[in-house]
C-alpha positions in Angstrom: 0.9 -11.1 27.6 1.0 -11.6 23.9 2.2 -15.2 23.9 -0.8 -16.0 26.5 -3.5 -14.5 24.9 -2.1 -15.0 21.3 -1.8 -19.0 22.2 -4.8 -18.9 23.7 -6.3 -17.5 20.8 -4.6 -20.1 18.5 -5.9 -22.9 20.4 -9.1 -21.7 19.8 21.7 1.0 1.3 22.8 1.8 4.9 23.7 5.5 4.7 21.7 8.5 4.8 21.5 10.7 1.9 24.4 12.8 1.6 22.7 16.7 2.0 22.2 18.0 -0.9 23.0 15.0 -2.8 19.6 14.7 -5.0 17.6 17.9 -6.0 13.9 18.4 -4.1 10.7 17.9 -5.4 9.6 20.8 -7.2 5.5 21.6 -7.8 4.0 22.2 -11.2 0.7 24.0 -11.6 -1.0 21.9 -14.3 -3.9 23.9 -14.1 -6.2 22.5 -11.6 -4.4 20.0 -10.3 -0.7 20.4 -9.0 2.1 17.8 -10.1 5.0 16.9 -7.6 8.3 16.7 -9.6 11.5 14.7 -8.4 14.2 14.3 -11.4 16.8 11.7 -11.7 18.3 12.4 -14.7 20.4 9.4 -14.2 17.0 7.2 -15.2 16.4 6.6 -18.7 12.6 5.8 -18.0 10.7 8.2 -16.4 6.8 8.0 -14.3 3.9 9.7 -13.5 1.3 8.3 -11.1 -2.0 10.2 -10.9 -3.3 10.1 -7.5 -7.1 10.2 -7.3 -9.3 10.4 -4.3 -11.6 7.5 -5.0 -10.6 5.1 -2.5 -12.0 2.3 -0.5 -13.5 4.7 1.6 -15.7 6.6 -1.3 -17.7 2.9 -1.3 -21.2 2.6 0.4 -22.3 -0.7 2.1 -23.0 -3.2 0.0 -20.3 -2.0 -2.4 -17.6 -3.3 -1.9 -15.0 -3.5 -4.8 -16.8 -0.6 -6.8 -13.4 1.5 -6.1 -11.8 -1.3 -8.3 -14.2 -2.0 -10.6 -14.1 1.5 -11.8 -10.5 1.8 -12.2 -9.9 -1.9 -14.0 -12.8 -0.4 -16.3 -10.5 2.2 -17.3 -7.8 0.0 -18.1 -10.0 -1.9 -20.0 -11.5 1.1 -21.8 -11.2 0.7 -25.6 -9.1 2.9 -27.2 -7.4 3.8 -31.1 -3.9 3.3 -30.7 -3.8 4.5 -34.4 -4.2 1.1 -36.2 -7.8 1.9 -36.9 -9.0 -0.6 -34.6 -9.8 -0.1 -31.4 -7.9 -2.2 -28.5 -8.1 -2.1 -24.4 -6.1 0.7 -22.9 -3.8 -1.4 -21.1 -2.9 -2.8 -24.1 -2.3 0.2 -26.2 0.1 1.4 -23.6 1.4 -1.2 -23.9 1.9 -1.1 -27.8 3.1 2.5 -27.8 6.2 1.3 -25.5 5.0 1.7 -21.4 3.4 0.4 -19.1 -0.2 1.0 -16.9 -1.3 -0.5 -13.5 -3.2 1.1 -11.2 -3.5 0.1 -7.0 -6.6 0.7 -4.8 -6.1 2.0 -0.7 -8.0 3.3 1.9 -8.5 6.9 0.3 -7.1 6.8 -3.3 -6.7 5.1 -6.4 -3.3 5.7 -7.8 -2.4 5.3 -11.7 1.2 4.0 -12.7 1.9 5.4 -16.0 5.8 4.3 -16.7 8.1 4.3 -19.5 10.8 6.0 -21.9 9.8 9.9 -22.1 9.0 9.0 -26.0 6.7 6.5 -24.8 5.1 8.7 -22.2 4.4 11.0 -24.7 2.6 8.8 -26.5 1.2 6.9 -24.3 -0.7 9.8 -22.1 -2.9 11.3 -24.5 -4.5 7.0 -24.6 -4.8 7.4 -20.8 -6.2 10.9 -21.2 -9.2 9.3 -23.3 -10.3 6.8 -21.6 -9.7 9.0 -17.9 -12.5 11.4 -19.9 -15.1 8.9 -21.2 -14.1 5.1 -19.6 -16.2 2.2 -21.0 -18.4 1.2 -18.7 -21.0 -0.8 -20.8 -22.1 -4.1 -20.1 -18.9 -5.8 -21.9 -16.5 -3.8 -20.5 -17.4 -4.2 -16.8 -17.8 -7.8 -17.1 -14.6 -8.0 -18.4 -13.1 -5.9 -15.7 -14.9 -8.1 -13.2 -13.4 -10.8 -14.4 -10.2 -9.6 -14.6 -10.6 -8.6 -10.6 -12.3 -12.3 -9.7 -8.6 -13.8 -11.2 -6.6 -11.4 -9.2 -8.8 -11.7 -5.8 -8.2 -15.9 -6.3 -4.8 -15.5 -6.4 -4.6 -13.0 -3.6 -6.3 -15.9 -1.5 -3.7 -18.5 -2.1 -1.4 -16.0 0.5 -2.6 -16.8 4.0 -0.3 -13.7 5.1 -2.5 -11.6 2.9 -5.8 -13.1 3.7 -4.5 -12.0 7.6 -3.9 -8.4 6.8 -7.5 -8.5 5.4 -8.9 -9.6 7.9 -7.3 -7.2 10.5 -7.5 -4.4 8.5 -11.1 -5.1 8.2 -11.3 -5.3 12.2 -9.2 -2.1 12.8 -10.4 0.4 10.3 -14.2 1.3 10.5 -16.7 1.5 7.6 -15.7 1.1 3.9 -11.8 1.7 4.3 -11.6 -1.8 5.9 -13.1 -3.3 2.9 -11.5 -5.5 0.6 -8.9 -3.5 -2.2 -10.5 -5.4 -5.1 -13.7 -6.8 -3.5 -15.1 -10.1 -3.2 -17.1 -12.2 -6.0 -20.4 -12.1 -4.6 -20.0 -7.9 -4.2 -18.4 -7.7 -7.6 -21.1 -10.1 -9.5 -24.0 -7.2 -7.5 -22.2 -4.3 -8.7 -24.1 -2.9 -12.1 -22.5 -0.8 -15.2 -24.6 2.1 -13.5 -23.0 1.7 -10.5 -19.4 2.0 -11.7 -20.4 4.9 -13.6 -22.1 6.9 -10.6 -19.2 6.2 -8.6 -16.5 7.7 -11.7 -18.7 10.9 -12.1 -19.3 11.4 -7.9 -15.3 10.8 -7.0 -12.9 11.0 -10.1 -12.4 15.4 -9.5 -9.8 16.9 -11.0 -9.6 19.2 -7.5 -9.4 16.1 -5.7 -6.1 14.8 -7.8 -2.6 15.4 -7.7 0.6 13.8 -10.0 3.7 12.4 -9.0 6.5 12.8 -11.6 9.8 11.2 -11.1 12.6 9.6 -13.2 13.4 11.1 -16.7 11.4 14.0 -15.9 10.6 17.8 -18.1 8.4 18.3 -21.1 7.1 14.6 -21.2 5.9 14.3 -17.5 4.7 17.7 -17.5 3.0 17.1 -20.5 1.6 13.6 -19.5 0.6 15.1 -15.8 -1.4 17.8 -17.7 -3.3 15.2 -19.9 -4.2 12.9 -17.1 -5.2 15.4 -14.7 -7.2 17.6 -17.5 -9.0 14.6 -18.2 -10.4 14.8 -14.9 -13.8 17.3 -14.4 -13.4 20.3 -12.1 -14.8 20.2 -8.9 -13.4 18.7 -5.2 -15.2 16.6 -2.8 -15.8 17.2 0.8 -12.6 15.5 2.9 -13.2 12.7 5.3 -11.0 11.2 8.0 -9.9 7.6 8.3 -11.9 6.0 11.7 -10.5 2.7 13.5 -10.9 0.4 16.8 -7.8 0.5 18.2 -7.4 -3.1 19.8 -8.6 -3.7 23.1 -6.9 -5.0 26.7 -8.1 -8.3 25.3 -7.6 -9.1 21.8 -10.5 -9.4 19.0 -9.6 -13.0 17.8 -10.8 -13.7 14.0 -10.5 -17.7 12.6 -11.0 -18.4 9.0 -9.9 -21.3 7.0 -8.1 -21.8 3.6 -6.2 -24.5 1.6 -3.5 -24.2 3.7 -1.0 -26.5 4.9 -0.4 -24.9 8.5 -2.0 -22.3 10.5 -0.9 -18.7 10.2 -0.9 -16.5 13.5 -1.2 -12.8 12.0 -0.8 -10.0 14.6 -2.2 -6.7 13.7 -1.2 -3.5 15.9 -1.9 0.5 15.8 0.9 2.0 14.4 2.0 5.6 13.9 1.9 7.3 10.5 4.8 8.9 8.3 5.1 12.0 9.8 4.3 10.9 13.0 7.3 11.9 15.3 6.5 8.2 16.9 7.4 6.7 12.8 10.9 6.7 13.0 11.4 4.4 16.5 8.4 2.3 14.8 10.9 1.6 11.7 13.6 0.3 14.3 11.4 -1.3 16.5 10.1 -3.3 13.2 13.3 -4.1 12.2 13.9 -5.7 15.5 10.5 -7.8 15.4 12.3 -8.8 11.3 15.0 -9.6 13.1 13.9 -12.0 15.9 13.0 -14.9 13.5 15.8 -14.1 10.6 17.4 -17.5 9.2 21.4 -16.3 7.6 21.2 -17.1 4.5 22.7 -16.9 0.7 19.5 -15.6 -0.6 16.3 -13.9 0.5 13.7 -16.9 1.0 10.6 -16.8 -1.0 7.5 -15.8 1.6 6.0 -19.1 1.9 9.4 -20.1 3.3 9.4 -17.4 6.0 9.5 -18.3 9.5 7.9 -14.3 9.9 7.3 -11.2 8.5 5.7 -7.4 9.2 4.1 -5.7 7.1 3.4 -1.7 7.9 0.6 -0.2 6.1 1.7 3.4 6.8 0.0 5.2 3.1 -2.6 4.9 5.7 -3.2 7.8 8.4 -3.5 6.4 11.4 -1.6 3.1 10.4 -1.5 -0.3 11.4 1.3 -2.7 12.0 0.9 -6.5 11.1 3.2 -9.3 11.6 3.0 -13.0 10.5 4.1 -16.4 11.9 4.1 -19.0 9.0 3.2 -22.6 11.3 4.9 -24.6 8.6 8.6 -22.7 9.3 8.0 -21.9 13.3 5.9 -23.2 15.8 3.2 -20.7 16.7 3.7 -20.7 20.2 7.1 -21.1 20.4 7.3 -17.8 17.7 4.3 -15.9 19.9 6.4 -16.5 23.3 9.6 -14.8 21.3 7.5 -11.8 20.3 5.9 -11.4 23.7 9.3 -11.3 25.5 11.1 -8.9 22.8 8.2 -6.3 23.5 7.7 -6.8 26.9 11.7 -5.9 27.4 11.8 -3.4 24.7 8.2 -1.7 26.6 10.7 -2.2 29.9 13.9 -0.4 29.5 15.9 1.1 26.6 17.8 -1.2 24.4 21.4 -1.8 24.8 23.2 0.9 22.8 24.8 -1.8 20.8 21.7 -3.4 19.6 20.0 0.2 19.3 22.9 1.0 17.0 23.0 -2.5 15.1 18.7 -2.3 14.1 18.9 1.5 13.3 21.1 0.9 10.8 19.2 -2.2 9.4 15.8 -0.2 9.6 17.8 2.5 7.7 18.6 -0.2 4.8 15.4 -1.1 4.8 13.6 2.5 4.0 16.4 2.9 2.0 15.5 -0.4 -0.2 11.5 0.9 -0.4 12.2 3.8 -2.9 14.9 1.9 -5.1 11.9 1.7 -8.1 10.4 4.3 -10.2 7.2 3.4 -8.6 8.8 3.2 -5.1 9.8 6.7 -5.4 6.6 8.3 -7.0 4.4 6.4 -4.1 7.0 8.0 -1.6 6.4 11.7 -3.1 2.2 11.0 -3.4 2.1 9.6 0.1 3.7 12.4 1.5 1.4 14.9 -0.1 -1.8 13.1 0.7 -0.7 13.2 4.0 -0.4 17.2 4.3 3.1 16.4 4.2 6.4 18.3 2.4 6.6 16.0 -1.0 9.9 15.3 0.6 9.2 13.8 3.9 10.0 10.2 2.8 13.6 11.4 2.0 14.3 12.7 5.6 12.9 9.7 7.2 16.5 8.1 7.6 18.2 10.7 8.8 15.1 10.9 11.1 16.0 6.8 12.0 20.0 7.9 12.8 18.7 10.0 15.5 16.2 7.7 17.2 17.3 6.6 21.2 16.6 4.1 23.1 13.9 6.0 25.2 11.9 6.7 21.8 12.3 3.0 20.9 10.4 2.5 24.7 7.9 5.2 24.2 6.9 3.7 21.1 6.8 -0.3 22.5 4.5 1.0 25.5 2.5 3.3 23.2 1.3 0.9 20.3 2.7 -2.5 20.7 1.2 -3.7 23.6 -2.1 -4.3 22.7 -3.1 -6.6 19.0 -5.9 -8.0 17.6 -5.4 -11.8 16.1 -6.0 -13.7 12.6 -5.7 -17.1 12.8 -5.7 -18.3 8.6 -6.1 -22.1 9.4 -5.9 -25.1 7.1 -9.7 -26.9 6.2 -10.6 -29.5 8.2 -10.2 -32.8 6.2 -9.1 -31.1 3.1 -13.1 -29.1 2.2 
């Protein structure tokens, strides 16, 4: 079914944890707000990540990239690092020996402060300033807007990414299927007043939580305090994510780039982490990675991919993508593989053999998403925003070791027989 209606369309660290191996998160009251703790004293830098509910869904129509805007304002807030003279935030983390960066999705913005506990310590009470009183005068949101026009152009040049946008647009209603950073015309319409509405409606301290990890005690705690006191009290009344699950037939969306071949980009409903449906949807992803893998010395840069997947589970419900680069594999020829790998996986069980051989590679694989400071702090916020022990993400592969073959089938009928389509396209005669 998929390679007819998809071709159509185009013509138009293996083991499980060892119990008791790592200590559990541990919860901080920071007055307020609550901070998730998971130590590693083996790590000589440590992380906090604030999580605020100011997300892509918090936007109204027509404005789109306001969720962005905001934060790069606060990275771009001017603050004295102690010279006297005042510099940009982001720099004077910088200066005092960390690092800042911030990420927008569907329900939160999450800000990455990182670096030696020395550094946190100094770096936090910068972060705390300009989370109380950001800049968001004429000069400072331009330069935050251009900031996010430079990043949006280079986000374009990835037809893989302009896909997911495009899907993620068709299966998740109202502002959550908006663009993460915008577009220019919706930046260049967005005023200073705007960005600072949007701060003092969404950025509640109630509304927050931390996610400490690393090198963690009387920095992190320290730091989480700062940045979450910086917030005002107050919470904001919760909303749920709503999407249009793709249909019998599937929604087909054509857009064109400077591309050198088309990209076929399949999008699919996908269970959530905590979802007892998440685990199979791991293996069963490992075995869609696996269908177009090329042996090889190295891992191939992306533009050299025949395929890839990419599953936006932060998200609750989730969605599923996967990409066929036409310059590596012939769309067809890679659509008529997919269709026949779900169509037999939708069937029967899998042989025990190849059940056995892609749990263990989707095992690796969740394995390798929580190697990074930032990896693991994500993992522990995640979890929480999701109503979720701050621990879930550590249970997931012991979860995967005990998939079958049945929940592999269950999970192929449930979600993975019915996709909507992106077709990223080169321009016709080079415009």
């Amino acid at each position: 079914m998929i390679a007819v209606l998809a071709a159509a369309a185009l013509a138009a660290a293996l083991a499980a944890p060892a119990v008791g191996a790592a200590p559990r998160t541990t919860v901080v009251d920071l007055g307020g707000a609550r901070a998730y703790v998971h130590a590693d004293p083996a790590s000589p830098l440590a992380a906090v990540e604030l999580f605020v509910r100011a997300g892509l869904d918090r936007q109204t129509a027509g404005r789109s990239g306001l969720a962005a805007l905001v934060a790069e304002s606060v990275l771009r807030t001017p603050v004295d690092a102690g010279s006297g003279q005042a510099v940009p935030l982001v720099d004077a983390v910088d200066a005092r020996g960390a690092s800042i960066g911030y990420v927008v999705t569907a329900q939160h913005v999450r800000f990455y402060l990182e670096g030696t506990p020395d550094g946190l310590a100094a770096s936090a009470p910068l972060v705390a300033r300009a989370l109380r009183a950001p800049a968001f005068d004429p000069v400072s949101v331009a330069a935050a807007r251009g900031s996010l026009a430079e990043r949006i152009a280079d986000e374009e040049g990835d037809p893989a990414f302009v896909g997911l946008q495009l899907l993620r647009a068709s299966y998740y209603r109202g502002a959550a299927g908006l663009p993460a950073l915008g577009d220019p015309g919706s930046l260049a319409a967005l005023s200073p007043a705007d960005a600072k509405a949007f701060f003092a409606r969404w950025y509640l301290r109630g509304d927050a939580f931390i996610a400490a990890v690393g090198q963690t005690g009387d920095a992190t705690d320290a730091a989480g305090r700062a940045l979450a006191g910086a917030l005002v009290p107050g919470t904001a009344p919760p909303t749920r994510l709503a999407t249009r699950s793709p249909g019998t037939q599937p929604k087909r969306i054509v857009t064109h780039r400077d591309v050198g071949a088309t990209y076929v980009v399949l999008g699919f409903a996908a269970p959530s982490l905590g979802d007892r449906d998440f685990p199979a949807a791991l293996v069963l992803r490992a075995l869609l990675g696996g269908l177009f893998d090329r042996p090889g010395a190295t891992t191939q840069p992306l533009v050299f991919r025949a395929a890839g997947t990419i599953y936006g589970y932060e998200a609750a419900p989730a969605q599923f993508v996967l990409w066929i680069n036409g310059s590596q594999l012939d769309p067809e020829q890679g659509l008529t593989g997919i269709d026949a790998l779900l169509k037999r996986a939708a069937a029967k069980p899998l042989a025990a053999a190849v059940l056995s051989r892609y749990k263990e590679t989707a095992r690796g694989a969740w394995a390798l998403q929580t190697v990074s400071l930032e990896q693991r702090a994500l993992a522990v916020g995640n979890a929480v925003s999701h109503g979720l022990d701050a621990d879930a993400g550590d249970d997931v592969g012991g979860a995967i070791a005990r998939v079958t073959g049945a929940d592999v089938q269950r999970v192929a009928k449930k979600y993975f027989q019915k996709f909507d389509v992106a077709l990223v396209m080169p321009r016709a005669n080079g415009n």
